[in-house]
TORKOL-4160 file (C-alpha; in steps of 0.2 Angstrom, whole numbers, padded with zeros to 4 digits, m for minus):
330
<pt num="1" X="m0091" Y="m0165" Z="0166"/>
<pt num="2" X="m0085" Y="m0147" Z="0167"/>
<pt num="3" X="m0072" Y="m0151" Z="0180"/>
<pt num="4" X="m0063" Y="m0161" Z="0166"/>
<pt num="5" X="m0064" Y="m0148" Z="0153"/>
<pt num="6" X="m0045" Y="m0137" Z="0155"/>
<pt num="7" X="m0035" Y="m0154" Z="0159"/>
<pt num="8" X="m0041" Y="m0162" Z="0143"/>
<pt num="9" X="m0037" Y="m0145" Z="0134"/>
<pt num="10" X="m0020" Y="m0144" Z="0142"/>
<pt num="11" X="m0017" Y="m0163" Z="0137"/>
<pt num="12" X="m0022" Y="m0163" Z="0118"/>
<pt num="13" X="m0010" Y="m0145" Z="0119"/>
<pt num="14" X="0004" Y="m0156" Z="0125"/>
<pt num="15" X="0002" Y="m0171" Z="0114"/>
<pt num="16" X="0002" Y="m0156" Z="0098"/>
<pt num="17" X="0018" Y="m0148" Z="0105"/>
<pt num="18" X="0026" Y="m0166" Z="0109"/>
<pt num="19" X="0023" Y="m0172" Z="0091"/>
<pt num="20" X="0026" Y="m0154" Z="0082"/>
<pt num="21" X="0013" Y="m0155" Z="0072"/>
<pt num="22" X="0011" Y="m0144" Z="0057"/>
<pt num="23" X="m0003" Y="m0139" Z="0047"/>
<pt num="24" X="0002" Y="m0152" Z="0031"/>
<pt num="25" X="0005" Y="m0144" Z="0015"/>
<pt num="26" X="m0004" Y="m0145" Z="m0002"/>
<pt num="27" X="0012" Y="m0144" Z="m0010"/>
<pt num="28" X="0026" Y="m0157" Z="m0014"/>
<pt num="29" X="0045" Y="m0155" Z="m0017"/>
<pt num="30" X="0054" Y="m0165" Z="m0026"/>
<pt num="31" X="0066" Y="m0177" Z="m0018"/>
<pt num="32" X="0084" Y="m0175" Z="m0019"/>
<pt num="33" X="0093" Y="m0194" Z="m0026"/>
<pt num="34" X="0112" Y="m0201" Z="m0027"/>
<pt num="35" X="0126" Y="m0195" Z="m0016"/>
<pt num="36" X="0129" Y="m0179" Z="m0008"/>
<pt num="37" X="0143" Y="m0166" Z="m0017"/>
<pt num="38" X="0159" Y="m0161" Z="m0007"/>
<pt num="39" X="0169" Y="m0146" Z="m0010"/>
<pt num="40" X="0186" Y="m0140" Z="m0004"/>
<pt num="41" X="0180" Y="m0125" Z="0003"/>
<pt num="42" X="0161" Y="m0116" Z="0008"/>
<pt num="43" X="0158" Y="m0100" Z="0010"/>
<pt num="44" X="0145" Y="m0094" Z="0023"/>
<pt num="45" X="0137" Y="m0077" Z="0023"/>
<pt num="46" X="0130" Y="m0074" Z="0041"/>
<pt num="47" X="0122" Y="m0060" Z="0047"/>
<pt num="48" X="0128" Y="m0052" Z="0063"/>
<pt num="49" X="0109" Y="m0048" Z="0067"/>
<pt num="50" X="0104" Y="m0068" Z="0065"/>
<pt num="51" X="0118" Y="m0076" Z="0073"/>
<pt num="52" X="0106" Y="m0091" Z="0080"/>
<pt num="53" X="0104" Y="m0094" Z="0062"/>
<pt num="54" X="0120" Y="m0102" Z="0063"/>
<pt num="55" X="0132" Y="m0117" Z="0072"/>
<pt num="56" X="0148" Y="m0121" Z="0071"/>
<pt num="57" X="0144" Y="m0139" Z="0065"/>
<pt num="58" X="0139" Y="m0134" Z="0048"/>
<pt num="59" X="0151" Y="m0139" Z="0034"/>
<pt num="60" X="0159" Y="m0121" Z="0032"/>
<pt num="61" X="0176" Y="m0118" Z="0032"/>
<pt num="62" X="0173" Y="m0098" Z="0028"/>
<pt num="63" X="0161" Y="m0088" Z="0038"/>
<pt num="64" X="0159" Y="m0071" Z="0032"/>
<pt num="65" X="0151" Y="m0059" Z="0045"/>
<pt num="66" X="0140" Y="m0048" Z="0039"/>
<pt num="67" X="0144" Y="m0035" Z="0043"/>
<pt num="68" X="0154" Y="m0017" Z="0045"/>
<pt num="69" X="0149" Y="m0003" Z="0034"/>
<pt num="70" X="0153" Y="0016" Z="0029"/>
<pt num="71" X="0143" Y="0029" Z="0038"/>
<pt num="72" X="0139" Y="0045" Z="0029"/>
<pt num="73" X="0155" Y="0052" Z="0033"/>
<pt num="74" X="0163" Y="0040" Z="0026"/>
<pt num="75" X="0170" Y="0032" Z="0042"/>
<pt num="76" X="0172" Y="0014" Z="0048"/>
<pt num="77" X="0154" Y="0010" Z="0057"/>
<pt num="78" X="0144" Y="m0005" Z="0067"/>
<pt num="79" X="0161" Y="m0015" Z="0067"/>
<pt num="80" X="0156" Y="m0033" Z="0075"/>
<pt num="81" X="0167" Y="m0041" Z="0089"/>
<pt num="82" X="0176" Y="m0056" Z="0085"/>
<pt num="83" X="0169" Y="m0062" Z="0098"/>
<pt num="84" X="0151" Y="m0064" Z="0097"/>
<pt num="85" X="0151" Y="m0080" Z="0085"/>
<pt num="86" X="0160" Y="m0098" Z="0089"/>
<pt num="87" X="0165" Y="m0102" Z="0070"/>
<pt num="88" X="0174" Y="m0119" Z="0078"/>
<pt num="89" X="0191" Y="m0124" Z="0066"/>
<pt num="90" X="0182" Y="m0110" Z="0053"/>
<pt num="91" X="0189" Y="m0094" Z="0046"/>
<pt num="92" X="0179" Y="m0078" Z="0051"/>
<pt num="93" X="0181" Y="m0066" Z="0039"/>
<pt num="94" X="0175" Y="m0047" Z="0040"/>
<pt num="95" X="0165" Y="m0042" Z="0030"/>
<pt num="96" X="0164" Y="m0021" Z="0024"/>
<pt num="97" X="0150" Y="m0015" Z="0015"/>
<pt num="98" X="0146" Y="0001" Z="0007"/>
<pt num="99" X="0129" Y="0005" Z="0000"/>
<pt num="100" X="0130" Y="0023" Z="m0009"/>
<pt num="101" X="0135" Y="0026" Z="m0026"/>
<pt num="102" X="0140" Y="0043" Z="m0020"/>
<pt num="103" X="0148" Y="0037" Z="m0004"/>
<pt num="104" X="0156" Y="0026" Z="m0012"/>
<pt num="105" X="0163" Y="0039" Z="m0025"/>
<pt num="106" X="0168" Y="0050" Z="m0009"/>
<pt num="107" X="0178" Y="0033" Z="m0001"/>
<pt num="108" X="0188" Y="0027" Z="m0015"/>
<pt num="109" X="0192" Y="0042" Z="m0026"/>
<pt num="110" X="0213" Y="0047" Z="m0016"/>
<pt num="111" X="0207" Y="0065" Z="m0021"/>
<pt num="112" X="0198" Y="0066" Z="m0005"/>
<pt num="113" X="0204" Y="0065" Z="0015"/>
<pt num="114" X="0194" Y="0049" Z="0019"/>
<pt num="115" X="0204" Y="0032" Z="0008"/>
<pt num="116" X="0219" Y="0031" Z="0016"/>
<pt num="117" X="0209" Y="0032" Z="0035"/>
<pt num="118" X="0196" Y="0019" Z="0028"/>
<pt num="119" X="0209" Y="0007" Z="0024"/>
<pt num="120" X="0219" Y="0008" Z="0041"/>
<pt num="121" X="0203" Y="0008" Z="0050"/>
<pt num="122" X="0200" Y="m0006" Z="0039"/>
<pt num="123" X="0215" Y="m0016" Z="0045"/>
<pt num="124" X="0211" Y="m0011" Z="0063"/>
<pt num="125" X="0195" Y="m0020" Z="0064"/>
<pt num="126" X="0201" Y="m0035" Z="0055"/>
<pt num="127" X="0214" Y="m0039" Z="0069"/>
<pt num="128" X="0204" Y="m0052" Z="0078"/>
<pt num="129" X="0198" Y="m0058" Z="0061"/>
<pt num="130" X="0205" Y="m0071" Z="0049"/>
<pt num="131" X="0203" Y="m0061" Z="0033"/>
<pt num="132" X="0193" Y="m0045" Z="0025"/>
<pt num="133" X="0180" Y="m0048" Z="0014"/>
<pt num="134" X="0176" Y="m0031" Z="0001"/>
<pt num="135" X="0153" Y="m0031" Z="m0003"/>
<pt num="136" X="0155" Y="m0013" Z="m0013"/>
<pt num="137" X="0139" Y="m0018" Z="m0023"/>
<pt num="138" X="0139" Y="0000" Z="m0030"/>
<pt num="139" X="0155" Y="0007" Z="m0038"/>
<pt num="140" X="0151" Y="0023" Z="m0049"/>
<pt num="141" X="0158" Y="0018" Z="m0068"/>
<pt num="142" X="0172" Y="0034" Z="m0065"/>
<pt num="143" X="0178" Y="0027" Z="m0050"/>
<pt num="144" X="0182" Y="0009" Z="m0058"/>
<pt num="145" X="0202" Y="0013" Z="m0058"/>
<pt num="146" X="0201" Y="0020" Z="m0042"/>
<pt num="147" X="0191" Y="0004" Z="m0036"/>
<pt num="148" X="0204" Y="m0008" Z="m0044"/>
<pt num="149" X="0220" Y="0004" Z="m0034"/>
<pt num="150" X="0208" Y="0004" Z="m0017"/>
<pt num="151" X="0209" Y="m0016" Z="m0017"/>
<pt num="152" X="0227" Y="m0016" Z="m0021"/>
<pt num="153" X="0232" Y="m0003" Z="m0006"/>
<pt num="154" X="0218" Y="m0013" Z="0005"/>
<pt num="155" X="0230" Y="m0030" Z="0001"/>
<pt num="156" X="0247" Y="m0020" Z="0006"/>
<pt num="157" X="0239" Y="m0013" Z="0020"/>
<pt num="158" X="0232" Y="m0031" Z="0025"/>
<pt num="159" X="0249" Y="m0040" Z="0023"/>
<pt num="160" X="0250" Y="m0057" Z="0017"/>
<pt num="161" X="0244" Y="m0065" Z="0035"/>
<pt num="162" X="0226" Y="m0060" Z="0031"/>
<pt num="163" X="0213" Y="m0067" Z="0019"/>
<pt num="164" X="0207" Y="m0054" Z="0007"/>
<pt num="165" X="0191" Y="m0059" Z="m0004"/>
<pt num="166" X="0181" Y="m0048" Z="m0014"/>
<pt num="167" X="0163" Y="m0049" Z="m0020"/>
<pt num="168" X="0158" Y="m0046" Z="m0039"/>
<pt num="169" X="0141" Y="m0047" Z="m0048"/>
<pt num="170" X="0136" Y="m0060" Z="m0060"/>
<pt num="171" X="0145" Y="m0055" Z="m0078"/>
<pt num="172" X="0147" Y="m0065" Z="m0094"/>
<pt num="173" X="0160" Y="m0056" Z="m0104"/>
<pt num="174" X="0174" Y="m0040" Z="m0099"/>
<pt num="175" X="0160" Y="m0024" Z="m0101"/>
<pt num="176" X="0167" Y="m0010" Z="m0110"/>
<pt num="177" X="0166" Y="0000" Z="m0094"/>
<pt num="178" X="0165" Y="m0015" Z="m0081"/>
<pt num="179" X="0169" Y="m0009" Z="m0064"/>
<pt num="180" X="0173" Y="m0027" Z="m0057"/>
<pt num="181" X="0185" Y="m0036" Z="m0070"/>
<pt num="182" X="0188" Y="m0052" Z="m0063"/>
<pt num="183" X="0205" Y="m0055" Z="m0068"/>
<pt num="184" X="0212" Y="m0037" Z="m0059"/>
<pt num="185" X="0202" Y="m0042" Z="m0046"/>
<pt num="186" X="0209" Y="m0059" Z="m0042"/>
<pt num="187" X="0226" Y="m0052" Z="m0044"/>
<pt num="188" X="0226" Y="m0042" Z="m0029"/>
<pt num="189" X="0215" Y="m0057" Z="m0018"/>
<pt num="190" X="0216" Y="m0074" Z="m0011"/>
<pt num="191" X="0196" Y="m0078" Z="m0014"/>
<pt num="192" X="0182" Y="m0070" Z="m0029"/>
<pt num="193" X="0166" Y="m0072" Z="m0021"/>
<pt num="194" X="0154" Y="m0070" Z="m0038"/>
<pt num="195" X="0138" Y="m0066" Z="m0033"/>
<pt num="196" X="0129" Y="m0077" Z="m0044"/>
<pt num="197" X="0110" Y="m0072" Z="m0040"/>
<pt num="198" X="0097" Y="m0057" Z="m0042"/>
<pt num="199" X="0096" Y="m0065" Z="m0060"/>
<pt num="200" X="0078" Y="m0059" Z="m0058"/>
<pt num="201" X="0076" Y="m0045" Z="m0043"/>
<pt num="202" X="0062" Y="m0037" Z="m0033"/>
<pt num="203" X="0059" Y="m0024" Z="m0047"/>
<pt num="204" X="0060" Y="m0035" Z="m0062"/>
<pt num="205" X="0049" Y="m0046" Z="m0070"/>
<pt num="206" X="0046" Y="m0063" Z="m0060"/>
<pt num="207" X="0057" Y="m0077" Z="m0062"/>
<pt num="208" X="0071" Y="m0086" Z="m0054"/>
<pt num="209" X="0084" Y="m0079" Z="m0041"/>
<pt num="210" X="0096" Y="m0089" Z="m0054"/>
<pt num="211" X="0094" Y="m0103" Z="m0068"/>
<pt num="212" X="0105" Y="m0116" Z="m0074"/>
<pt num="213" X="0109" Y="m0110" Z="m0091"/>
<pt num="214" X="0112" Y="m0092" Z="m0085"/>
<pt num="215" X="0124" Y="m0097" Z="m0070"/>
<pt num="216" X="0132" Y="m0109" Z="m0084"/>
<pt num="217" X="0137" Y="m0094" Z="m0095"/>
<pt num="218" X="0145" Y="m0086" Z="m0080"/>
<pt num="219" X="0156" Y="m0101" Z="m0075"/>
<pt num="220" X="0161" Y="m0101" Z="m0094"/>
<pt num="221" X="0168" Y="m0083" Z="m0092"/>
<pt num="222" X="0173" Y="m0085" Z="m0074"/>
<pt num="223" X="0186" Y="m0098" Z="m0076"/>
<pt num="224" X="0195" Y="m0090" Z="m0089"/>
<pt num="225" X="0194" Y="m0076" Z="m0079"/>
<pt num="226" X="0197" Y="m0083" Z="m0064"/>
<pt num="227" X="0211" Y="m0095" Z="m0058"/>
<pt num="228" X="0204" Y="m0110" Z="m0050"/>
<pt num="229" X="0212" Y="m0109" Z="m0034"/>
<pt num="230" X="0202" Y="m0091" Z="m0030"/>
<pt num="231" X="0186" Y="m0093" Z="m0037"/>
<pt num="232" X="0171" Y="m0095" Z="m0026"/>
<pt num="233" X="0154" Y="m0096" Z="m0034"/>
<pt num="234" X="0139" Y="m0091" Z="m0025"/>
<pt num="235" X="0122" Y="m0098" Z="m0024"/>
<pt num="236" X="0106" Y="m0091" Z="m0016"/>
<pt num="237" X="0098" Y="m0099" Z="m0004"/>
<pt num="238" X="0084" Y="m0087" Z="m0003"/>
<pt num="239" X="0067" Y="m0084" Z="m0014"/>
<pt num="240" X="0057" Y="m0068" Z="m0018"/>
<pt num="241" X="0039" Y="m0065" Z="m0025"/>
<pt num="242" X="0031" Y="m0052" Z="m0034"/>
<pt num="243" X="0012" Y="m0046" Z="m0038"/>
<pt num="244" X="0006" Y="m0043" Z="m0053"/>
<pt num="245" X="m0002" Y="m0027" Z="m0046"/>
<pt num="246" X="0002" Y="m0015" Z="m0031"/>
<pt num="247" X="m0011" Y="m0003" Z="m0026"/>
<pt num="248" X="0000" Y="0008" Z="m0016"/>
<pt num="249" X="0006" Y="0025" Z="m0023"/>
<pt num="250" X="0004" Y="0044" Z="m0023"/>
<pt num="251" X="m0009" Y="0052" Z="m0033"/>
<pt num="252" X="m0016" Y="0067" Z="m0040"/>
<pt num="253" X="m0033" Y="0073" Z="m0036"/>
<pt num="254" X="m0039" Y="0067" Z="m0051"/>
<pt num="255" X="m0030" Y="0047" Z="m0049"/>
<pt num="256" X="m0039" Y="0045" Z="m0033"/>
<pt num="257" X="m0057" Y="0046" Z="m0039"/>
<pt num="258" X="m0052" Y="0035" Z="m0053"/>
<pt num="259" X="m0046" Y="0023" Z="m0041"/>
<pt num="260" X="m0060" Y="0025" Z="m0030"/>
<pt num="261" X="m0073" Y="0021" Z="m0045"/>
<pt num="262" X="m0062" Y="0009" Z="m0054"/>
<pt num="263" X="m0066" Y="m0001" Z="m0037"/>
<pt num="264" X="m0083" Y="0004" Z="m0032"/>
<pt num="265" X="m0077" Y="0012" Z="m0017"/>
<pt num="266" X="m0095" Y="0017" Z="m0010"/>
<pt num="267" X="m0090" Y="0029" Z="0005"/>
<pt num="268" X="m0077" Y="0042" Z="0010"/>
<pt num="269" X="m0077" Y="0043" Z="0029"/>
<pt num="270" X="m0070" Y="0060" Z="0036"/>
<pt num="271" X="m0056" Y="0057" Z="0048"/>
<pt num="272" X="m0051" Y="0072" Z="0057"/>
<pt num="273" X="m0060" Y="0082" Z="0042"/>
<pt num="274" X="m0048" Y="0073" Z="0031"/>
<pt num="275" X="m0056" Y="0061" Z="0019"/>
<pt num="276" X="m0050" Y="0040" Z="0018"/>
<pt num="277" X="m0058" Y="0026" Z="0011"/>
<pt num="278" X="m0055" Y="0007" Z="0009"/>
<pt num="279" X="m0057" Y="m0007" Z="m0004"/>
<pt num="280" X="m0052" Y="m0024" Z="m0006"/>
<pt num="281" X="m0045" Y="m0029" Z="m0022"/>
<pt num="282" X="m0036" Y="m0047" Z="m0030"/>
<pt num="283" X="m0018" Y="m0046" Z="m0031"/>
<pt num="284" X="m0011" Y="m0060" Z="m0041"/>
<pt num="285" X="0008" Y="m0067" Z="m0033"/>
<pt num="286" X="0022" Y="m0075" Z="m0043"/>
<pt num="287" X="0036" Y="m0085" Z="m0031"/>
<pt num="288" X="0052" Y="m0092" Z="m0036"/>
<pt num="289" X="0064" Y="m0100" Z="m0023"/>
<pt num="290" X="0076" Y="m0113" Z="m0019"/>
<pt num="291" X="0074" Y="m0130" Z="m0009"/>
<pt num="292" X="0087" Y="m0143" Z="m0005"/>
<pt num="293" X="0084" Y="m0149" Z="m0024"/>
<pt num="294" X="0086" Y="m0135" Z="m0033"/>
<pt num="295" X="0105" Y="m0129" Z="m0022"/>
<pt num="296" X="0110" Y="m0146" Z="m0024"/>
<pt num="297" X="0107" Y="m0146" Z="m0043"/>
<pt num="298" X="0118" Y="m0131" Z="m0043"/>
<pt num="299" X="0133" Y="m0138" Z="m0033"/>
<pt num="300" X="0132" Y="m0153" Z="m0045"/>
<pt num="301" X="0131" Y="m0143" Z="m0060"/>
<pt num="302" X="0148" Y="m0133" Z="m0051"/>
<pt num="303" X="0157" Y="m0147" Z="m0047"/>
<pt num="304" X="0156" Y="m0156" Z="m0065"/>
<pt num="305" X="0162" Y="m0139" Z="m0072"/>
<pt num="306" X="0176" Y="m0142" Z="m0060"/>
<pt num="307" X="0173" Y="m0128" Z="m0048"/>
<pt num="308" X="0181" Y="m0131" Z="m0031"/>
<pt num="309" X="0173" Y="m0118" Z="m0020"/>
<pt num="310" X="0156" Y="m0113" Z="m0017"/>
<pt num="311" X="0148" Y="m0101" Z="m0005"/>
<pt num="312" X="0129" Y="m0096" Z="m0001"/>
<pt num="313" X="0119" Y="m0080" Z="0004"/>
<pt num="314" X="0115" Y="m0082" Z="0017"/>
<pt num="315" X="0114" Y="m0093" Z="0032"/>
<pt num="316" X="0097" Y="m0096" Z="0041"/>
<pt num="317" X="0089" Y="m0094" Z="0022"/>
<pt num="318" X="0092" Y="m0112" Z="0018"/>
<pt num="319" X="0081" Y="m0128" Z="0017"/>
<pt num="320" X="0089" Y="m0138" Z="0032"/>
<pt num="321" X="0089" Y="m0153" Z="0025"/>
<pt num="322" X="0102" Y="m0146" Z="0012"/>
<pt num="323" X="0116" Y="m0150" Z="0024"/>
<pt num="324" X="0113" Y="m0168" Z="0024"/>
<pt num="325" X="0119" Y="m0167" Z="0006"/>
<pt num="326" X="0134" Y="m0156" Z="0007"/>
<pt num="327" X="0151" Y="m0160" Z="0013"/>
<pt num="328" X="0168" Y="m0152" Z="0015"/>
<pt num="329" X="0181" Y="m0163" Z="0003"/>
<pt num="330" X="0197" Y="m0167" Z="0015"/>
């Protein structure tokens, strides 16, 4: 009987592989109904470090690779090669990120020797691309003029050839001080790509990535804003989840022993004559995310507002089944 043991193992391996068997969920989705939603163009966030996560028969006519950032001197860095992602009859756009308030200051401001070389290295790198996409998710509120004459010089420098879009957060009204007014914005670009998530975000209270009723106060802003022809509106394809409690931190003397009893931690070990101790605690998690659904709610909720463009961050974070309600109007 033994003999027969492995092969049968092997087989009923097999026959789990063959059938791709998952473990089969508690939970249930709700079902998408009526006719998929086509728009003129969609926008595609791909990450150069997850370019599997992407195919060229996906209905994207923009992909925006993500992307070439600022170093800490302010120069041009990690530039990707035109040539490490097949787009097919898509754009490829290039996308330029810079992730410091201060760096950012340093960048933009003409005052300093490092502008006018970021915008020709700029246009450089773009050379094999279709277009420049501009992800400055932290513009210091004194550098907003110098922000608004950065994108101006950035689509000279460009020439008309190139696509030039910009990314801008979420905003229901002109701020007092807003460093990303949408209608000086869409005067110097072809596409505004608004970044229509992080309603909610890792460090705020739990809740969605966006809602309905807050996305539908931004369309109400954007498209007086906006002109209809360059107005993009995002949508998250990713969730997040948050406890209710995180027992990391750094303590005082005093802060540890009141963790330690607060828990009943009933021994301290000596590692290397340095005390440590362990406990398990309950941590509560909260998750919000998006399925095929609740992205194809927002597309339908765009498209009767008459928005003709959409985009998503990112591609590889989507529900799969998505595409099989999403199509590119011809």
């Amino acid at each position: 009987m033994k003999k027969f043991l492995i092969p049968l193992l092997l087989l009923t391996g097999f026959l789990c592989f063959a059938q791709n068997t998952e473990p089969k969920a508690k939970y249930k989705l709700k079902e998408p109904t009526g006719e998929p939603v086509s728009f003129k163009e969609n926008w595609g966030f791909v990450s150069k470090e997850r370019l599997s996560e992407y195919n060229k028969s996906m209905p994207v006519t923009d992909v925006c690779l993500f992307s070439a950032t600022i170093n800490s001197y302010g120069e041009l860095v990690d530039v990707p090669s035109r040539k490490i992602i097949d787009t097919g009859t898509a754009r490829c756009h290039l996308v330029i990120t810079c992730d410091s308030k201060s760096l950012s200051h340093f960048v933009l401001d003409p005052n300093y020797n490092l502008r006018k070389k970021l915008i020709k290295d700029i246009v450089a790198a773009a050379k094999n691309f279709d277009g420049v996409n501009i992800d400055f998710e932290l513009i210091p509120a004194r550098d907003r003029n110098n922000f608004i004459t950065f994108l101006a010089d950035l689509r000279y420098s460009l020439g008309q050839e190139k696509w030039f879009s910009v990314c801008v957060p979420a905003r229901f009204k002109l701020l007092q001080e807003d460093m990303y007014p949408y209608a000086k914005i869409a005067s110097y670009c072809d596409r505004v790509f608004i970044m229509a998530y992080d309603q909610h975000w890792s460090t705020s209270a739990p809740g969605p990535i966006a809602d309905y009723e807050w996305c539908q106060k931004i369309i109400d802003y954007a498209i007086k804003a906006i002109p209809a022809k360059k107005l993009v509106m995002g949508i998250p394809f990713y969730g997040r989840t948050w406890a209710d409690k995180s027992p990391a931190g750094a303590w005082y003397f005093s802060g540890v022993n009141r963790v330690m009893r607060e828990n009943d931690v009933a021994k301290v070990t000596y590692e290397n004559d340095i005390p440590t101790f362990t406990y398990k605690t309950e941590v509560n998690v909260t998750g919000y995310f998006n399925d095929t659904y609740s992205v194809l709610k927002f597309c339908r909720m765009y498209k009767d507002a008459g928005i003709q463009k959409v985009g998503f961050w990112r591609i590889g974070q989507e529900d799969p089944d998505f595409w099989n309600w999403f199509q590119i109007k011809k």
